[in-house]
Structure formats: C-alpha cells, structure tokens
C-alpha positions in Angstrom: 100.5 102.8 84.0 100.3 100.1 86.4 104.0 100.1 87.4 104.2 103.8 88.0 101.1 103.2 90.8 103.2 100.2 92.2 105.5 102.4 92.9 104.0 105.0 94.1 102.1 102.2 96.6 105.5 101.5 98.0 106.7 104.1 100.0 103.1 104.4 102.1 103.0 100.5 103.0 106.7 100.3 103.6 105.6 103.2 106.5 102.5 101.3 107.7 104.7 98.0 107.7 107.5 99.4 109.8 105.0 100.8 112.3 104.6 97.2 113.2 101.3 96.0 115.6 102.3 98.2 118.7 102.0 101.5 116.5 98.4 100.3 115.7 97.2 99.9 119.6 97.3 104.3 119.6 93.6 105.1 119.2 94.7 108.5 117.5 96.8 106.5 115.1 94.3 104.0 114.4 91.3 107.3 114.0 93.8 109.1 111.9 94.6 106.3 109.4 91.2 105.7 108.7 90.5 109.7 108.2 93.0 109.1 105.8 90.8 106.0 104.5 87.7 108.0 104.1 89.9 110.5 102.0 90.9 107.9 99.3 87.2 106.2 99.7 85.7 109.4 98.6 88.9 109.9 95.8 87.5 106.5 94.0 83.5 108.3 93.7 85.3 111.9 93.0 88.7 113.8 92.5 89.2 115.2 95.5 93.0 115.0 95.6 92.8 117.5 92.7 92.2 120.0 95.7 95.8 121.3 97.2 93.6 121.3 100.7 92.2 117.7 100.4 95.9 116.7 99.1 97.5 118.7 102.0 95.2 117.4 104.6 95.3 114.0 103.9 99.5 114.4 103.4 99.6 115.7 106.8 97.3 113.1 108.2 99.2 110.3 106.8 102.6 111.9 108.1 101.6 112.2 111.7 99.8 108.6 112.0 102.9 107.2 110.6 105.3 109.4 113.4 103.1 108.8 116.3 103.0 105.0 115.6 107.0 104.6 115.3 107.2 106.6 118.3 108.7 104.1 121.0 105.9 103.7 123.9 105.7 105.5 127.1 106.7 104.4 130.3 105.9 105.9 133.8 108.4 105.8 136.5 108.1 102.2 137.6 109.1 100.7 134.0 105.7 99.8 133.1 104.1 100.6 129.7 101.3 103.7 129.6 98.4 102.8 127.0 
C-alpha cells in the first residue's frame, strides 16, 4: 500500500537530496533527470515499466545523473572551477 511506495520513494530522493544545488548546474545531469521524468510521466498514462528495456533504461538513467552530480567539480590548472 501506501507505506510500501514511501518506501520505495526514499532511496531515489535521498540520492537527488545529497547531490545538493552544484550537481544540478551539469546540463547533462539536469537533461538526464528529466529523461527520467518523461519516463514516469508516460508510466502514470501507461505501463511502461512493465518493459525490462523501459525499466533498464530509465534505471540506468537515474544511476548516471545521480553519479555525475556527486562527482566533485573540475578545476583547470589555476584553481578555478570549469562549468
């Protein structure tokens, strides 16, 4: 029921939440993520998820948003920051 989808909901926003506001400034995070949005906005009209390669993609999507925006930022030789 409803506490089985809380829980579910926890892992994924405890990922997004950690990434903080720098991981959301990487365009490919912020393109990727809503990829990932169009997925679950297209689950709520149909059942796409019952699909291993809808379910794999957007797994894999999710995942490598979620590393590139922990990843630490760049810096070029001089110290500053590379956007």
């Amino acid at each position: 029921g409803w506490v089985g989808f809380a829980l579910l909901l926890i892992p994924p926003i405890k990922l997004l939440r950690a990434m903080g506001r720098e991981g959301w400034r990487d365009p490919f995070v912020r393109w990727t993520l809503f990829g990932c949005g169009l997925i679950l906005v297209y689950a709520a009209m149909d059942f796409p998820l019952q699909n291993p390669a809808v379910l794999a993609l957007f797994a894999v999507l999710f995942a490598t948003a979620v590393k590139v925006g922990l990843l630490p930022p760049e810096e070029d030789s001089e110290g500053t920051r590379i956007s």
